[in-house]
C-alpha positions in Angstrom: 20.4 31.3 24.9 20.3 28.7 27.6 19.8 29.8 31.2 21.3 28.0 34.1 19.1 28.7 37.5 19.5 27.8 40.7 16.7 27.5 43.6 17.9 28.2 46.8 16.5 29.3 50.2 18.5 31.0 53.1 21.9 30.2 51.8 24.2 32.7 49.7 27.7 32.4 49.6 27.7 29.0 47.4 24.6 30.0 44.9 26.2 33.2 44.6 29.6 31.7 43.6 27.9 29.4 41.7 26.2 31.7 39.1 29.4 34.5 39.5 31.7 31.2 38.4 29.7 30.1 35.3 28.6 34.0 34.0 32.4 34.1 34.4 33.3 31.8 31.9 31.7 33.5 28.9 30.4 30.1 27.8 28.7 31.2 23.9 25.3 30.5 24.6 24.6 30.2 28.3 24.3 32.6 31.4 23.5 31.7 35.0 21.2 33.5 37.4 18.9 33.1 39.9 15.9 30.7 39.6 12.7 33.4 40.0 9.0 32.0 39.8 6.1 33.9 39.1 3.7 31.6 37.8 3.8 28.3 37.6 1.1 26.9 34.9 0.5 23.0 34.8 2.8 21.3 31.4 4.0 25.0 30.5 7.9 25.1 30.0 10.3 27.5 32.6 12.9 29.3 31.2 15.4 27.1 32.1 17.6 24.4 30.9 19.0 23.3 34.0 18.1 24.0 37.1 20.2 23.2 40.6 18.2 22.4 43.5 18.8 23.6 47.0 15.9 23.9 48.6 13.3 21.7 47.6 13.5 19.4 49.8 12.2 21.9 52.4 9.4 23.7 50.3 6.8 21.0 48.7 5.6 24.5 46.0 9.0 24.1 44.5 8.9 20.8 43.9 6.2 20.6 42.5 7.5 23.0 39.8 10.6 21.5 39.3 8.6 17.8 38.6 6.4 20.3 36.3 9.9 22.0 34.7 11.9 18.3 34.6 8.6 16.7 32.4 8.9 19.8 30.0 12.7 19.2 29.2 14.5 21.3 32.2 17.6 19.3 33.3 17.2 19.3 36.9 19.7 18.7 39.7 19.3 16.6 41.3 16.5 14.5 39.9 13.4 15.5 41.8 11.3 12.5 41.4 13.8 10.0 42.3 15.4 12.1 45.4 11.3 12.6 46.5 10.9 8.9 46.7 14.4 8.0 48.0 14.8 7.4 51.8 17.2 6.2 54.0 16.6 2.6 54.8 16.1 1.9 50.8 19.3 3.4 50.5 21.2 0.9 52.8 19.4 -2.1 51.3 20.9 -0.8 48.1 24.5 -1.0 49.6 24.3 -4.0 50.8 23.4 -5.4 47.3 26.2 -3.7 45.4 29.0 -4.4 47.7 28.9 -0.7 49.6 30.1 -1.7 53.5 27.2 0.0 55.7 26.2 -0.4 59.3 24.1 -2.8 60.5 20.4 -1.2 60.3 16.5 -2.0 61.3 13.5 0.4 60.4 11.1 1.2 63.1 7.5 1.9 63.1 6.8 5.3 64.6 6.1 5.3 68.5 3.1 7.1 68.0 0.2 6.4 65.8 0.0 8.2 62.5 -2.8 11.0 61.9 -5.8 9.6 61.1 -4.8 6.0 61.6 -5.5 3.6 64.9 -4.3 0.5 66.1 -7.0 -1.4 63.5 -5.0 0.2 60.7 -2.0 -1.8 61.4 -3.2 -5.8 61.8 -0.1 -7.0 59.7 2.5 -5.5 62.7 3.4 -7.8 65.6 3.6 -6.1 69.1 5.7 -5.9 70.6 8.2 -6.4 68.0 11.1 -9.1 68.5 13.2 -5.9 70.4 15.7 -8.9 71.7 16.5 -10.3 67.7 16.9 -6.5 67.0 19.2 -5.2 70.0 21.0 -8.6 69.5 21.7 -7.9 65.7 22.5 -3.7 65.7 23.8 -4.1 69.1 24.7 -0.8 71.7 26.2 1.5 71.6 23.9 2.4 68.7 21.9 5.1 66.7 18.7 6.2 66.1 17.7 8.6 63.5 14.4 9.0 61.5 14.4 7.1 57.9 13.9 10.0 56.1 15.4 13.6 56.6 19.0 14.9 57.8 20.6 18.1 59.1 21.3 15.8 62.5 18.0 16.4 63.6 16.6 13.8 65.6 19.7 12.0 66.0 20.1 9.8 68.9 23.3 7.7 70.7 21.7 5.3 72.7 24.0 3.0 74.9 21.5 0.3 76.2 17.4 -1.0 76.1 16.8 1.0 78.4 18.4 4.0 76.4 16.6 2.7 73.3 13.0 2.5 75.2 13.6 6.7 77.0 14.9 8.3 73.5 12.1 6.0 71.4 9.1 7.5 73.6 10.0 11.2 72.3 10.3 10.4 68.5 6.1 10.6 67.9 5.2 9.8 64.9 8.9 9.4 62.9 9.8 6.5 61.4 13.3 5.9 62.7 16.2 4.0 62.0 18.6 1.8 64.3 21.9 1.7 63.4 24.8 0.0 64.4 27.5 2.8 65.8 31.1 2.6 63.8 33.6 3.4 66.2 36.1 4.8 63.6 39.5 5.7 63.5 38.9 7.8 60.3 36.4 9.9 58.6 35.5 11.6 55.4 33.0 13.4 53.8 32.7 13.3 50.2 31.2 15.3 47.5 29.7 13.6 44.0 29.3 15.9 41.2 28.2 14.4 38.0 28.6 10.7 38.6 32.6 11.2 38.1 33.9 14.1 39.8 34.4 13.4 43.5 36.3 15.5 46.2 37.2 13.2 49.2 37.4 15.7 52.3 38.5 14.9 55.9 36.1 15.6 58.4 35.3 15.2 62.2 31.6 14.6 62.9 32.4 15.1 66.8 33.6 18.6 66.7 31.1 21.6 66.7 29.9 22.0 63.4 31.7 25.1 62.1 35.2 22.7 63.1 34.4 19.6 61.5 36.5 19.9 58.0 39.1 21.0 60.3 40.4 17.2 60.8 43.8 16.3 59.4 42.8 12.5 58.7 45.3 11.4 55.8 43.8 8.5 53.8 47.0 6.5 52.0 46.6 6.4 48.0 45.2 2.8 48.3 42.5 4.5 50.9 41.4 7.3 48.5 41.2 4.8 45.3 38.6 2.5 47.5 36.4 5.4 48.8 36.6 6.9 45.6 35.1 3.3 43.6 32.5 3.1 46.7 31.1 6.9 46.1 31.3 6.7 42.7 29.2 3.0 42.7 26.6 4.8 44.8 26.0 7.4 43.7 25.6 5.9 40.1 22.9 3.2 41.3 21.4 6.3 42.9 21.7 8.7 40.5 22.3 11.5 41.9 23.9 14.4 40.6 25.0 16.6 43.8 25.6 14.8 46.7 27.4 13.6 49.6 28.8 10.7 51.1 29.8 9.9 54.6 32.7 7.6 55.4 33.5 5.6 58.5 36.6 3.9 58.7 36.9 1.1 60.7 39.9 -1.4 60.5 40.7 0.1 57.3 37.1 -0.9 55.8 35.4 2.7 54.7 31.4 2.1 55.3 29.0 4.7 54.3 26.8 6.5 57.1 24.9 9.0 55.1 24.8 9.3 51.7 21.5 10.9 50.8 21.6 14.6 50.3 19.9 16.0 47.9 21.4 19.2 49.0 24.6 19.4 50.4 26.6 22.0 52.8 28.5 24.2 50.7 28.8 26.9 52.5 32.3 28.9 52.5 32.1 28.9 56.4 31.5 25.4 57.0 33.4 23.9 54.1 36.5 26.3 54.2 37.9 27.9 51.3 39.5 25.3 49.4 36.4 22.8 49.8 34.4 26.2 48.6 36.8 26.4 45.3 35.9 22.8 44.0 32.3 22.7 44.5 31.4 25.7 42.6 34.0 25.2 40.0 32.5 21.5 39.7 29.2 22.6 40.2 29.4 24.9 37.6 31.5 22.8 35.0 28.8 20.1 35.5 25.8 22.3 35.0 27.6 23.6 32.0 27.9 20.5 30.4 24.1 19.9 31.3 23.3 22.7 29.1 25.2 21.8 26.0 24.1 18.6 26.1 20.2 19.1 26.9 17.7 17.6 24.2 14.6 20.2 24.0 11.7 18.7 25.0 13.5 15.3 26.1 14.0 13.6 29.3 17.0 15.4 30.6 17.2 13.9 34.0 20.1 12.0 35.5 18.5 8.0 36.7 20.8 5.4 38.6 21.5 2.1 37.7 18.8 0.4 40.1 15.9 2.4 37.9 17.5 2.4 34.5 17.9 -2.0 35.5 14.2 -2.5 36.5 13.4 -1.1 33.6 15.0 -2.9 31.2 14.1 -6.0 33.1 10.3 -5.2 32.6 11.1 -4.5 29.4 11.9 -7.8 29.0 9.0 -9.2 30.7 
């Protein structure tokens, strides 16, 4: 019997669905619950062939079972040690190379001083830095937003220097990003299952959260092929297995604004019903096929394109 288990924290109406949906199916061979924990020994197998991560990213004890669970042959999703190491900035860089429109974007070291760091600790970083290069290629209105996290926490519009210099004082010791704004005419957000099944969903980052999939945006068939290629071409140099993408479009050019999220909303009351009804039928069709195809023992995670290249490139070496 292979079990299907998925971590979650305050959530319930998707990982509920989710198990419901595949226990449903009467699959020979495979039932769905619940991920519990009770011990976690060091290079000891779980009793899992696939777990679906949902929390993780918020609780460093459960990944560091998962990494544990992934290295004794659990298929996990998404891929904990790539998502671990995976940040925002890196991401852009990525899209730039592989042909993914994004907005123009600096990193920024953190206001304040790390812990258990001083000014001695950073004799490679000029200071000031060149702030009139940078304003002059992101230009305002702009965004600021830390490298590394989501949930729109942190997230600033700033509309001049002197914006930029007020908001920058209160972000201590993030690392933040600077971001061109894309004044759009049309947005979407898009769900990646699998590497090939995507759900392209019309959205309204401006309205009040529980609102935002109520926009009526209605991309042409020529509009949904293109944001279709460009989510499925990240999210395969990526490799991740649940996620999102974020889609800004501006003169008819879609360019991606957030597409890192190892753990999506897919909540019934945020999503809405129909939104609900693909993900976990997805969700659970792709686990699924996780299962049946997992190698005991084997490297069962999903890697992108960009790790499975620079491998075979050193390979070569």
């Amino acid at each position: 019997m292979k079990k299907i288990g998925i971590l979650f924290g305050q959530e319930r109406s998707f990982p509920m669905a989710f198990v419901e949906r595949i226990n449903q199916k009467q699959i020979d061979g495979i039932t769905a619950e619940p991920v519990r924990i009770d011990k976690v020994m060091q290079g000891e197998a779980t009793d899992y062939a696939v777990i679906v991560d949902r929390i993780s990213q918020d609780v460093p004890f459960y990944r560091a079972y998962l990494k544990n669970a992934a290295l004794c042959g659990t298929a996990v999703i998404n891929n904990p040690f790539w998502w671990s190491a995976d940040e925002k900035f890196f991401n852009n860089c990525l899209a730039t190379k592989i042909g993914v429109p994004v907005p123009k974007t600096v990193i920024l070291p953190s206001r304040d001083l790390p812990a258990d760091t001083t000014d001695q600790s950073f004799s490679n970083l000029a200071y000031p830095l060149n702030w009139d290069d940078i304003f002059s290629y992101v230009g305002f209105p702009a965004y600021m937003k830390p490298f590394a996290g989501g949930g729109w926490k942190n997230v600033y519009k700033l509309n001049d220097m002197d914006d930029f210099f007020e908001k920058h004082s209160e972000t201590g010791q993030l690392v933040m990003l600077l971001q061109e704004e894309i004044i759009f005419e049309e947005y979407y957000r898009c769900y990646c299952i699998g590497g090939k099944y995507v759900r392209i969903m019309s959205y309204e980052p401006r309205n009040p959260h529980h609102l935002r999939y109520a926009a009526d945006f209605t991309p042409s068939p020529e509009k949904l092929k293109m944001m279709e290629d460009l989510v499925l071409r990240l999210n395969r140099y990526l490799g991740y297995d649940f996620n999102t993408v974020e889609l800004a479009l501006r003169d008819g050019v879609p360019y991606a604004i957030d597409f890192c999220n190892p753990a999506p909303d897919a909540d019934l009351k945020s999503v809405g019903q129909d939104n609900f009804e693909w993900v976990v039928e997805t969700a659970a069709t792709f686990a699924i096929e996780k299962a049946q195809s997992l190698v005991p023992g084997a490297d069962n995670l999903t890697w992108g394109e960009y790790v499975k290249r620079s491998s075979a490139k050193q390979k070569l070496i």
